[in-house]
BASE-293389 format. One record per residue (C-alpha): x negated, y, z negated; residue in three letters. Coordinates in pm, 1 decimal. Layout:
N
east	north	up	tidren
X	Y	Z	ALA
...
//
This chain:
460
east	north	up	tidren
0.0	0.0	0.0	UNK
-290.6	231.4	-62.5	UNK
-485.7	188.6	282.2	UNK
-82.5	188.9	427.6	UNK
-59.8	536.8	246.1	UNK
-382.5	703.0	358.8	UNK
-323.3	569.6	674.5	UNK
15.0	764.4	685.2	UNK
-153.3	1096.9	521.5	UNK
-438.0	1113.3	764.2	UNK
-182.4	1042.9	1060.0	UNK
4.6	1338.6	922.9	UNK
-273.5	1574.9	847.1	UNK
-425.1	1508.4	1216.4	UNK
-95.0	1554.0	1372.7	UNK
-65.7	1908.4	1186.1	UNK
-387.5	1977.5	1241.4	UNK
-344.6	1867.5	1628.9	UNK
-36.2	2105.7	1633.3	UNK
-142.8	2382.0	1468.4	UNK
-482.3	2398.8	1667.0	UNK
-302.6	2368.3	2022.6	UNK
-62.3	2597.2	1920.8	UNK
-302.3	2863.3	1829.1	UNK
-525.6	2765.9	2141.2	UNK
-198.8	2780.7	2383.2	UNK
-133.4	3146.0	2220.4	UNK
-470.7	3280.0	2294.7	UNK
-449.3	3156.4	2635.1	UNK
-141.1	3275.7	2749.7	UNK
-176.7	3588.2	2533.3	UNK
-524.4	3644.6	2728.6	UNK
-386.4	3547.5	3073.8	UNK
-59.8	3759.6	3047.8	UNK
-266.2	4064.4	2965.7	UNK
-543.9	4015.9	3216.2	UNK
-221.7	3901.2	3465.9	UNK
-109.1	4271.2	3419.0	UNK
-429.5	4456.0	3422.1	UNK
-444.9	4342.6	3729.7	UNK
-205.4	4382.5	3903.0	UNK
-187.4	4739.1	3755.8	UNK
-532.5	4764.1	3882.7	UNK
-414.6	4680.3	4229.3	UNK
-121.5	4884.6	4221.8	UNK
-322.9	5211.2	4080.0	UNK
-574.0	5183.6	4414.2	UNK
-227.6	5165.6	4651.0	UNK
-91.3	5471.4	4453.7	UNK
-431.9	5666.9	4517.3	UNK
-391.8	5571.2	4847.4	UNK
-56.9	5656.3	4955.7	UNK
-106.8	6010.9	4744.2	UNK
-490.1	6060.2	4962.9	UNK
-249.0	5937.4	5308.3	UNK
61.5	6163.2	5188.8	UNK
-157.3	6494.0	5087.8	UNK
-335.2	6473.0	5434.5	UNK
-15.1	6463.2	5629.1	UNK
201.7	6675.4	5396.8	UNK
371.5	6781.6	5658.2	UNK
455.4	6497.7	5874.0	UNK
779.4	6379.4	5644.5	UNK
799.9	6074.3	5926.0	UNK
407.5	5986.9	5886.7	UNK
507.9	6001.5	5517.0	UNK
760.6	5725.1	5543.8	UNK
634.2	5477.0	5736.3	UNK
353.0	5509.9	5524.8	UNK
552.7	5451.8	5214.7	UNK
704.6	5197.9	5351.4	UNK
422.1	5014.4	5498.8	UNK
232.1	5019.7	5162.2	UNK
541.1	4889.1	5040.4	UNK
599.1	4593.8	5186.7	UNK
226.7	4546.4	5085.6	UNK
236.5	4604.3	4735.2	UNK
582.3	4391.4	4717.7	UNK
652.5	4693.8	4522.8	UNK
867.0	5022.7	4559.6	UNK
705.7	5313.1	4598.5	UNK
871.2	5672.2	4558.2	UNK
670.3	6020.0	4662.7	UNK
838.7	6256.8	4414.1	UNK
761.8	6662.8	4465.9	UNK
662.9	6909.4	4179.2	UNK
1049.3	6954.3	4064.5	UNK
1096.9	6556.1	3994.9	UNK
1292.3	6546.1	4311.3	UNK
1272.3	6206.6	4509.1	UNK
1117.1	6293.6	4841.1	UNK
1028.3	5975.3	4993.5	UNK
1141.2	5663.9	4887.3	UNK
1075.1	5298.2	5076.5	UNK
1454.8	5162.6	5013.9	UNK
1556.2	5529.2	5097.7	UNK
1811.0	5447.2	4766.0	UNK
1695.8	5726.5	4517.0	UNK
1620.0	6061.1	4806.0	UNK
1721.4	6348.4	4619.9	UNK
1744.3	6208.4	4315.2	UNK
1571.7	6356.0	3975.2	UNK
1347.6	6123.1	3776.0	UNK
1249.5	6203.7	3445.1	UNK
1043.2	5955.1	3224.8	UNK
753.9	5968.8	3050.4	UNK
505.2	5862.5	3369.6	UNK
672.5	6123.5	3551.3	UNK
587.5	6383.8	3327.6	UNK
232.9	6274.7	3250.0	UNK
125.5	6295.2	3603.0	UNK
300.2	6627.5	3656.8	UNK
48.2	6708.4	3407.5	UNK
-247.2	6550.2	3552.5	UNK
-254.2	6235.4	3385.2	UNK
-205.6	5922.5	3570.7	UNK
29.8	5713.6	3341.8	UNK
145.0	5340.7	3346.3	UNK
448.5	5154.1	3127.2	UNK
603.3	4831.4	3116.7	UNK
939.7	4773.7	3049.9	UNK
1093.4	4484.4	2893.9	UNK
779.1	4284.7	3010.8	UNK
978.0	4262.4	3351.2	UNK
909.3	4623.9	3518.8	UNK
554.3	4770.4	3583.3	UNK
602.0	5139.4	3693.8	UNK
274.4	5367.8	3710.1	UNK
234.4	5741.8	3838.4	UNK
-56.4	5901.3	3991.1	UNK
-73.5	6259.5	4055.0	UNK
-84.8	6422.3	4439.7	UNK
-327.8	6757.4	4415.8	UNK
-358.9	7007.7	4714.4	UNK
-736.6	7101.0	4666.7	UNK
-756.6	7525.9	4705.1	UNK
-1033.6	7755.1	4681.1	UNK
-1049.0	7744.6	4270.7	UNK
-804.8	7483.6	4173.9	UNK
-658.2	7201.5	4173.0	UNK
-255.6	7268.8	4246.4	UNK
-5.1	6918.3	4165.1	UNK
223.2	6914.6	4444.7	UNK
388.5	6602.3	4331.2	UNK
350.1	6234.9	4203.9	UNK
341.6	5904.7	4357.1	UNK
553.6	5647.8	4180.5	UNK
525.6	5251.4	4204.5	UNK
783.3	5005.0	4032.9	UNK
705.7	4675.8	4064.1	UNK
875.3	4325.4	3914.1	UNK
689.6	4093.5	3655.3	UNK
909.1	3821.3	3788.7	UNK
647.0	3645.3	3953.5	UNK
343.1	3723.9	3706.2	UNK
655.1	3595.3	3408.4	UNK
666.6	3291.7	3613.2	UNK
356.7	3222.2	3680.1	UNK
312.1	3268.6	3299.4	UNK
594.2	2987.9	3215.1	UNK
445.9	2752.0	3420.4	UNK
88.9	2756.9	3235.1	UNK
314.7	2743.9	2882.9	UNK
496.3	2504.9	3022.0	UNK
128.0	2278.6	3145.2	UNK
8.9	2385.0	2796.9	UNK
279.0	2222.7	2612.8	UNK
261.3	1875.9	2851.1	UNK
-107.8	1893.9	2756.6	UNK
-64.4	1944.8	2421.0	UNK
224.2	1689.9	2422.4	UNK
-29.6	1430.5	2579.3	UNK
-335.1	1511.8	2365.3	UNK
-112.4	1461.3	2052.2	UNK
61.8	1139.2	2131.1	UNK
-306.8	1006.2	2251.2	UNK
-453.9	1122.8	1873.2	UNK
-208.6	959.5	1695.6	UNK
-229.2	606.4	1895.2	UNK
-662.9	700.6	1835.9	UNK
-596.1	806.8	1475.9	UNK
-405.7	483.9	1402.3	UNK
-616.9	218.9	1530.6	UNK
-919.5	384.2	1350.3	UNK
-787.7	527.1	1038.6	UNK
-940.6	277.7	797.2	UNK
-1326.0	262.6	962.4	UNK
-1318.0	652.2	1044.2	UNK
-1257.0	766.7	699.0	UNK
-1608.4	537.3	609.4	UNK
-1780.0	713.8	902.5	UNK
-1672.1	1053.1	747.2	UNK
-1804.2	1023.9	409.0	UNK
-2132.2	863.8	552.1	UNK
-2161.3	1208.4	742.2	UNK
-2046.7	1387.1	476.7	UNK
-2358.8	1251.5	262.3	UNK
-2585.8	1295.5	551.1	UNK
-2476.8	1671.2	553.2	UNK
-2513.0	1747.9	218.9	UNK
-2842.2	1563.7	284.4	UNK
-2966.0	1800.1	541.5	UNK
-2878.0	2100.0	372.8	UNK
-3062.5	2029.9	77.2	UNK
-3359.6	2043.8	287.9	UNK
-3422.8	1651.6	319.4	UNK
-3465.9	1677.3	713.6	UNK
-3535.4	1319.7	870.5	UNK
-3263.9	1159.2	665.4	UNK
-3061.2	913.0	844.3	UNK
-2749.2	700.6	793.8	UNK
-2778.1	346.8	781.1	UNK
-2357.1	315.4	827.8	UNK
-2281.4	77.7	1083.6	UNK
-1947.8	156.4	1278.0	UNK
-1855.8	98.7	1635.1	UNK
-1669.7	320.5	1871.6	UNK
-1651.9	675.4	1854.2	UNK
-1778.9	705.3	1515.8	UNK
-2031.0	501.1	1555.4	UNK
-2157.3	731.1	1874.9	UNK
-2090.9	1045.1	1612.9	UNK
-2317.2	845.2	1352.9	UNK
-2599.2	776.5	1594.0	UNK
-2595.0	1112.6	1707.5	UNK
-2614.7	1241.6	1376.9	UNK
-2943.0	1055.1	1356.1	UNK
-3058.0	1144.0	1688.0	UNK
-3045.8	1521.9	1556.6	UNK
-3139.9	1490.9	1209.0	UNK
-3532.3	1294.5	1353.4	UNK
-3504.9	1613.8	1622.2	UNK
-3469.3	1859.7	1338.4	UNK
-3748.6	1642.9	1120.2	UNK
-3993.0	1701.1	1418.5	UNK
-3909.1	2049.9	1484.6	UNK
-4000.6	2143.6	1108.6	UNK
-4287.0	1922.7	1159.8	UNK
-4407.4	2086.6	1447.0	UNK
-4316.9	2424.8	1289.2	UNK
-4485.7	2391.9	980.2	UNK
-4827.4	2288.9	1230.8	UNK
-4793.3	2518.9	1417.8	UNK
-4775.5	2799.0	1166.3	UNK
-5033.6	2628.2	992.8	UNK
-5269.3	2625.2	1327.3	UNK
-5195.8	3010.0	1425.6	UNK
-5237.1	3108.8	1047.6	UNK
-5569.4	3016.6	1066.4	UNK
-5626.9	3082.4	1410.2	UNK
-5531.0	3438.9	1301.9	UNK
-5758.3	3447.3	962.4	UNK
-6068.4	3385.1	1199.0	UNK
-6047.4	3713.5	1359.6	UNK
-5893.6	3920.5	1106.2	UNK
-6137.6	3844.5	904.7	UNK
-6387.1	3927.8	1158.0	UNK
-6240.1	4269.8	1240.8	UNK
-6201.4	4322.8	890.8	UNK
-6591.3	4265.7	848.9	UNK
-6706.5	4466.8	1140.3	UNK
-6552.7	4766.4	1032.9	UNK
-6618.1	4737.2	641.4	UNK
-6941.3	4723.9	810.8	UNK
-6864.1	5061.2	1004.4	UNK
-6764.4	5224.1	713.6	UNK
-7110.2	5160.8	514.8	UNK
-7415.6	5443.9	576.7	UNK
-7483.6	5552.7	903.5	UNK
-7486.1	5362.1	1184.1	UNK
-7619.7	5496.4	1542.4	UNK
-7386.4	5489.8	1843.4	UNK
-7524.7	5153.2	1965.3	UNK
-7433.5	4963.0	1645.1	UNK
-7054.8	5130.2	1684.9	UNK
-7041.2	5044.3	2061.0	UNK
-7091.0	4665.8	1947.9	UNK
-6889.3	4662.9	1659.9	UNK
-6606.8	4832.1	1826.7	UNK
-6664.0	4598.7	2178.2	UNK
-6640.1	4319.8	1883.7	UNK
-6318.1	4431.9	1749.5	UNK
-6192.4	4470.1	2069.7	UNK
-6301.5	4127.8	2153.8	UNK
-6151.3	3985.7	1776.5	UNK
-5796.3	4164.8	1889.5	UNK
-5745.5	4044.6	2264.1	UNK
-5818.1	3661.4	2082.9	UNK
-5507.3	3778.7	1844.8	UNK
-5336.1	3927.7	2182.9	UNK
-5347.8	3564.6	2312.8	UNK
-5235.9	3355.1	2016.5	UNK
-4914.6	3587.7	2019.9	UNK
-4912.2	3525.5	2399.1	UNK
-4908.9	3169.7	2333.3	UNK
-4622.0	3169.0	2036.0	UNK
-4398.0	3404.2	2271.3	UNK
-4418.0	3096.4	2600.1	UNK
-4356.9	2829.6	2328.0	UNK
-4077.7	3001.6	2230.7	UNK
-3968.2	3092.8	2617.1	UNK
-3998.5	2711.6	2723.7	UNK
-3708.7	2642.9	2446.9	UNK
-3440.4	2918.2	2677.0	UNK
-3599.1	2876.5	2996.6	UNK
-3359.8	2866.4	3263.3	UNK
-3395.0	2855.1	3693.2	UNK
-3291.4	3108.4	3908.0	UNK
-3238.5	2869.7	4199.3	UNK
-3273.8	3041.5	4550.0	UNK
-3386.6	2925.6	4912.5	UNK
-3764.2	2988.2	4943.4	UNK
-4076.2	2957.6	5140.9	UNK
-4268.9	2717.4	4953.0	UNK
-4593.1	2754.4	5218.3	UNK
-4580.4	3185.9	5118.1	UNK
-4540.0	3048.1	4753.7	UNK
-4815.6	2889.8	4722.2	UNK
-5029.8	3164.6	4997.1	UNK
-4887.5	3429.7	4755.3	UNK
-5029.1	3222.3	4421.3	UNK
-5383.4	3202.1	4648.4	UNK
-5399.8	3514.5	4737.9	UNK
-5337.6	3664.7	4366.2	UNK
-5633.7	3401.3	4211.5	UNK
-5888.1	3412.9	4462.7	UNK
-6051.6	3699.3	4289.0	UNK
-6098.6	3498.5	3995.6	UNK
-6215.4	3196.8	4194.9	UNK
-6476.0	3435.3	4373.5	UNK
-6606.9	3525.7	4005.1	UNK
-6632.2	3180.5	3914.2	UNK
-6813.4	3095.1	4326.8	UNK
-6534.6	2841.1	4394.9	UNK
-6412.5	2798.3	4741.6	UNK
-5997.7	2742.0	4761.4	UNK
-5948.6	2583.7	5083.5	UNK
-5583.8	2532.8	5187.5	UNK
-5423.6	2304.6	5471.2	UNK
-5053.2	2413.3	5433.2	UNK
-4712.5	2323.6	5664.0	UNK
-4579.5	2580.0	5721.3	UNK
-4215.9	2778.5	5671.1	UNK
-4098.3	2480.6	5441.7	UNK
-3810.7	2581.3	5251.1	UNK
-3664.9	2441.1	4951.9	UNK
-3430.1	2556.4	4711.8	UNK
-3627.1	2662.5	4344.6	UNK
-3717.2	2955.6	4109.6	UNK
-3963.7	3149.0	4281.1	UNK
-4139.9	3281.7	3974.0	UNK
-4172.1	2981.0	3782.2	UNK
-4277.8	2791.9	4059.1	UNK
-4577.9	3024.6	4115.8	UNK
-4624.8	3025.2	3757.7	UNK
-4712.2	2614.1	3784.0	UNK
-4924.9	2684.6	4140.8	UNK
-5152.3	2993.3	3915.9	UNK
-5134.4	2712.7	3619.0	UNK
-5295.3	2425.8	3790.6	UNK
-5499.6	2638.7	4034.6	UNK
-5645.9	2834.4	3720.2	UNK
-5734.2	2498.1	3550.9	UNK
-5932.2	2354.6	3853.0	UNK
-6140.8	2681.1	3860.1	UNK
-6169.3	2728.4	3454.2	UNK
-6269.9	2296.9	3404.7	UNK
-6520.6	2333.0	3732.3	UNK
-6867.6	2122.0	3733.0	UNK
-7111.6	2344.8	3682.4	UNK
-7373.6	2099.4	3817.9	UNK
-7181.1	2075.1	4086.3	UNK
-7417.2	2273.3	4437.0	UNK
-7050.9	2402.8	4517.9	UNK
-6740.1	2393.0	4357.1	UNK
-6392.1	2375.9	4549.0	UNK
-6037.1	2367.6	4524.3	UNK
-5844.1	2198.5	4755.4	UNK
-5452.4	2267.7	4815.7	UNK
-5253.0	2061.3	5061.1	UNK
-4902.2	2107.3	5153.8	UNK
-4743.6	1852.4	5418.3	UNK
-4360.9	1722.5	5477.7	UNK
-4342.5	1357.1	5520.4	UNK
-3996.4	1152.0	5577.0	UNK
-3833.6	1160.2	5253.3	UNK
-3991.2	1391.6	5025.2	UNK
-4257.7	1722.8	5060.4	UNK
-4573.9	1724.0	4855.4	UNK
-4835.7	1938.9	4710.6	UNK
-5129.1	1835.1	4609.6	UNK
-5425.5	2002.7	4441.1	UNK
-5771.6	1828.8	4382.9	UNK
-6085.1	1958.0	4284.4	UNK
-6456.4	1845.0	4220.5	UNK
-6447.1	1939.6	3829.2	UNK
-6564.0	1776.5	3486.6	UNK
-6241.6	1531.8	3540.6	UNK
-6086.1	1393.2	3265.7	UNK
-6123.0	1042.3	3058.3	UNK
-5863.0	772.2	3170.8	UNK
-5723.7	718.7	2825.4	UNK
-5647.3	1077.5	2750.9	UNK
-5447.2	1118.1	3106.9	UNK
-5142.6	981.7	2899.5	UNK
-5147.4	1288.9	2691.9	UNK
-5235.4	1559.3	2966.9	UNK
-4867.0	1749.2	2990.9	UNK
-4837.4	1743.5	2576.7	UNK
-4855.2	2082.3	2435.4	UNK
-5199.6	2159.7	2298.2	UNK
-5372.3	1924.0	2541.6	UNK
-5684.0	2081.7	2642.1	UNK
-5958.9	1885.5	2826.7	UNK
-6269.3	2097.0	2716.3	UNK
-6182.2	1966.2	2347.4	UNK
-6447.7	1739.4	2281.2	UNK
-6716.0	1883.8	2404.2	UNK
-6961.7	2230.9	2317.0	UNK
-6779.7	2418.0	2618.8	UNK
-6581.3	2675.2	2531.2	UNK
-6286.4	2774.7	2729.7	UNK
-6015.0	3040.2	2663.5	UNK
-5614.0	2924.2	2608.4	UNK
-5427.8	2709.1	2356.8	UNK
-5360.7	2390.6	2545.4	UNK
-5002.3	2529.4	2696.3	UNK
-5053.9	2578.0	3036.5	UNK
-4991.6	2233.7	3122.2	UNK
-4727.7	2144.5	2883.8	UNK
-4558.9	2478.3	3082.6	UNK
-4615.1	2323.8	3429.5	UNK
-4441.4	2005.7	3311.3	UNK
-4115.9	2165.3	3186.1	UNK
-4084.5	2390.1	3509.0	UNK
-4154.4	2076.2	3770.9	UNK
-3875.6	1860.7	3505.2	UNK
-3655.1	2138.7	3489.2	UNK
-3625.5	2131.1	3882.9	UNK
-3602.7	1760.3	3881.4	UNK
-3917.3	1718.5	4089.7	UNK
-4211.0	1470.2	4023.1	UNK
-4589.3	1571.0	3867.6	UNK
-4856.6	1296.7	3848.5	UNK
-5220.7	1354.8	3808.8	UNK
-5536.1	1094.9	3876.6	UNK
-5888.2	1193.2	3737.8	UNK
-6181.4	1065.1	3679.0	UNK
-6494.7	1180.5	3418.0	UNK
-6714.4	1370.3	3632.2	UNK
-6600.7	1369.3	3959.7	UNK
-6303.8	1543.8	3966.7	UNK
-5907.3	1559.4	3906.5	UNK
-5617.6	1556.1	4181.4	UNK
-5213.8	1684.5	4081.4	UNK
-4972.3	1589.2	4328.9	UNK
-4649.9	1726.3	4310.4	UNK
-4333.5	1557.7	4490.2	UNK
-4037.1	1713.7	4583.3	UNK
-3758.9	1488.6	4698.4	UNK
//
């Protein structure tokens, strides 16, 4: 009788919560349509009334022009539309019922004014008024308004039939949650307080924590997924709390340095050499701090990137990526060759795409042999069959076979291990990855110690 009793109390508290929540949502909705429904077409009907008042000022004097104008615009607008002068009389009027006639309501009188005015009436009527001007020498003169009534009937209808789709949904959704709630009352209400505890887990901080509940179906899915995000949010802190840790002391290093240099300054009298160097240090200490904020501000931009997806060139990609590094190349006397098809167009993000070209080009100059005679980058673009690929090679240091596994992780850099310093913090890799994923292409790399590396890039 118990488990028969919460059965019945969580079939009625779902169906009331099922009820009230569709109600609300169906209220909103038709609330938001019906007002953006009239905005509309009050827009619409404002630009016709401009319109006819620009038409009917130009040709003031052609009463016919006026007319046909009226009632062309009319049977445009599926509206009536009245040209009243400056004493409220009906001049014009596209059913020809109301010529002659006085109006006198509050649009009326608003535009006579010089305020274009809109009302609704009984949610079934939009009338608006717009004012016509005669432009003289000083001022602007109203010589009368331009009036459009126009019936809801067919915005009201359209309205009913979304309630009236609303309420079949609704109808649907609830008889569907009750059969759901039913069959799983007694093995959901288990899954629930397992969560519950896993919540209360989380937000006292123990990340990690994971339910060891058992349930099939949906709750089961909502259990595992639970678990999914509470290891996620156990390695974010993890990786976090590292890499706070790892810029922290990055960041010690040279403000301690600056910090020395000019306490160093600031004792006796130093000669305009010694401040040169100490301030070309400093200099030197901040651009190093320049780049570890550099490097927290792309970890942070990889989390939100997102593709503006266009039709490009890929061949003036990659000449345009060339063409901006080839300076640095020169510096470093390494020869880019290229052997590129060209006028290949794909659809990508232009800029992130030459972001991963300058990433991997960069890299090939930065890990170059120096016992190498000559050093060289080579870049190869060609179209085959079924897919396009780039590929970049180059005669540098190369890279042991066992650490190729680890390549695309961020803080990867290949230099590690050995007295050679290079600048970065092991991201411009992990970058390239995430682009080339994010536009569901294909990266692999081959390299061997001391001869060189090669990154081909598919595209299918």
């Amino acid at each position: 009788m118990v488990i028969i009793s919460i059965r019945i109390k969580m079939l009625i508290t779902y169906s009331l919560i099922i009820i009230l929540t569709f109600s609300i949502f169906g209220t909103v909705i038709l609330n938001n349509y019906r007002t953006k429904s009239f905005k509309n077409e009050e827009n619409r009907l404002f630009m016709t009334a401009n319109i006819v008042a620009d038409n009917y000022k130009r040709n003031i004097d052609d009463i016919i022009f006026g007319k046909m104008m009226v009632r062309s615009y009319g049977m445009q607008a599926e509206a009536r539309i009245l040209i009243i002068d400056e004493n409220k009389n009906v001049v014009v009027d596209n059913y020809n019922s109301y010529v002659d006639r006085k109006l006198d309501n509050a649009e009326v009188r608003s535009s006579l004014e010089g305020t274009p005015k809109s009302g609704i009436y009984e949610n079934k009527v939009l009338q608006l008024t717009v004012p016509i001007t005669s432009n003289y020498a000083t001022a602007n003169e109203i010589i009368g308004i331009v009036l459009i009534s126009y019936s809801l009937d067919q915005v009201n209808e359209s309205i009913n039939d979304m309630k009236n789709d609303i309420i079949k949904i609704s109808s649907i959704a609830l008889i569907i949650s009750l059969i759901l709630t039913t069959i799983s009352a007694t093995s959901i209400t288990r899954s629930i307080r397992a969560l519950a505890i896993g919540v209360e887990k989380l937000t006292s901080g123990q990340l990690g924590y994971t339910i060891k509940h058992r349930a099939k179906g949906e709750e089961g899915k909502l259990i595992n997924t639970f678990n999914d995000m509470s290891e996620k949010l156990n390695r974010i802190e993890k990786h976090r709390k590292t890499m706070i840790n790892s810029i922290s002391h990055e960041l010690r290093t040279p403000l301690t340095s600056i910090s020395a240099l000019i306490d160093s300054l600031l004792i006796g009298n130093n000669g305009k050499e010694t401040y040169d160097e100490y301030l070309r240090d400093i200099k030197g200490e901040a651009e190093r701090m320049g780049n570890l904020v550099k490097y927290l501000m792309e970890s942070i931009k990889l989390e939100e990137m997102t593709l503006n997806l266009k039709d490009e060139n890929l061949s003036d990609i990659i000449y345009d990526s060339v063409k901006l590094i080839a300076p640095y190349a020169n510096k470093k006397d390494v020869i880019i060759n290229t052997n590129i098809e060209e006028n290949l167009i794909i659809k990508c993000d232009k800029d992130k795409i030459h972001e991963v070209f300058l990433n991997l080009i960069e890299n090939a100059i930065k890990y170059r042999d120096i016992n190498e005679e000559q050093s060289y980058v080579y870049i190869t673009l060609k179209k085959d069959i079924n897919n396009i690929s780039i590929i970049i090679e180059d005669n540098g240091v190369g890279i042991d076979h066992e650490k190729l596994n680890k390549i695309f992780n961020r803080g990867f850099r290949v230099l590690d291990d050995t007295l050679t310093k290079t600048d970065g913090y092991g991201i411009g890799l992990f970058i390239v990855k995430n682009i080339i994923d994010r536009h569901n292409w294909n990266i692999s790399i081959d390299s061997t110690k001391g001869i060189g590396t090669i990154f081909k890039i598919e595209i299918f």
